[in-house]
Steps between C-alpha positions, in 0.01 A plus 500: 500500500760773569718384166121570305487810676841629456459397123159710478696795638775508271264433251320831547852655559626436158152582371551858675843556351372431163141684476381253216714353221397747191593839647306809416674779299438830469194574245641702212415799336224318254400304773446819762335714297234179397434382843449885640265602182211515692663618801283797684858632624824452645370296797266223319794472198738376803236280618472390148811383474528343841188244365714439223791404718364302783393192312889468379613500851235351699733430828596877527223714548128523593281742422236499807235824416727802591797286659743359277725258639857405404674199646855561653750229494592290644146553695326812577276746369451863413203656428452778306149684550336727300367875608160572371396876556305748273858672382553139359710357777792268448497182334771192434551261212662208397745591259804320453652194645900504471626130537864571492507700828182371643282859526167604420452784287111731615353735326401809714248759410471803759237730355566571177873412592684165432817344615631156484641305854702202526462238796785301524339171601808332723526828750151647437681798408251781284669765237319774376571576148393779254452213163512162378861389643701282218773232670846553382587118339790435790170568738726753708280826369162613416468823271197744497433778236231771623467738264120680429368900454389468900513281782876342429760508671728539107742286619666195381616314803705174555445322835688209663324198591636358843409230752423814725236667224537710204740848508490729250844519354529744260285789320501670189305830302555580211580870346225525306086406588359164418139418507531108532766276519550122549800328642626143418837312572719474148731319725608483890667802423315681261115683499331523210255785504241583245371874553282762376673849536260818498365639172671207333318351190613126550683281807901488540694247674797561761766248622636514892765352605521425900835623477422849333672779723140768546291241724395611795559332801177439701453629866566194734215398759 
């Protein structure tokens, strides 16, 4: 009887380190803009694309009316409520599971505001981040691009990925004003970003290296 039970147990162990064996990836652009066509706003896209989500990892998350739940590992549980109120109130989604370092990615909405945060699932750790953050491929780095006409922060930022939590790393502005940007990883030392500058008639692209010499370094907390 205790060899079945400690069997069961490691059972549901490995079953916690691996979510569910076909991973869910981030929707892309096609994808988004289908699943959030009917979307009344920022709030019900998110929980759009949480609906989408759950059914590829069904030992990760439960949605439970306002409470969504997100297993920890190797046991545990945060919950992450949602804030009705008539100024629209707070809400969290399902957004992004990242396999390689074991963290959840939500979407947040805040009033008309949104923000991305990132629960690292072995220390329960939470990161609040301004967009969609892309994994560097050594899995030592995520990358965020904020860029909009109002509400950004217009900053491309690099943060390190610890056993502690995520840091911000390193920051970046550019000279001249872009009105969207995205940011992927070329390479583990290279950021692709594809960017819309003001009053410009088509998109550009811009390579940065981690090694450029006009990063900021981030404020440590």
């Amino acid at each position: 009887m205790v060899r079945r039970a400690a069997i069961v147990v490691a059972m549901a162990v490995a079953l916690g380190a691996l979510v569910s064996a076909s991973m869910a990836v981030p929707l892309t652009p096609a994808e988004l803009t289908k699943v959030c066509a009917e979307a009344d706003d920022a709030a019900h896209c998110g929980r759009l694309v949480e609906e989408a989500q759950l059914p590829r990892l069904p030992n990760l998350a439960v949605r439970d009316k306002l409470e969504l739940r997100v297993s920890l590992y190797p046991s545990g549980i945060t919950t992450f409520t949602d804030v009705e109120n008539l100024h629209g109130g707070r809400s969290y989604s399902l957004w992004d599971f990242m396999s390689e370092i074991n963290a959840v990615v939500l979407y947040v909405t805040d009033g008309d505001d949104a923000s991305f945060t990132i629960l690292q699932r072995t220390n329960g750790r939470k990161t609040d981040l301004p967009s969609d953050p892309k994994l560097s491929p050594d899995r030592q780095r995520l990358v965020t691009a904020d860029f909009c006409e109002r509400r950004c922060v217009n900053e491309l930022a690099v943060w390190r990925v610890t056993r502690d939590g995520v840091h911000k790393e390193f920051l970046w502005r550019p000279a001249a004003v872009w009105t969207d940007a995205t940011a992927t990883w070329k390479d583990a030392q290279t950021i692709q970003i594809d960017y819309t500058a003001a009053g410009a008639g088509k998109p550009a692209m811009l390579l940065r290296k981690l090694a450029d010499a006009d990063w900021g370094r981030a404020t440590a907390k």
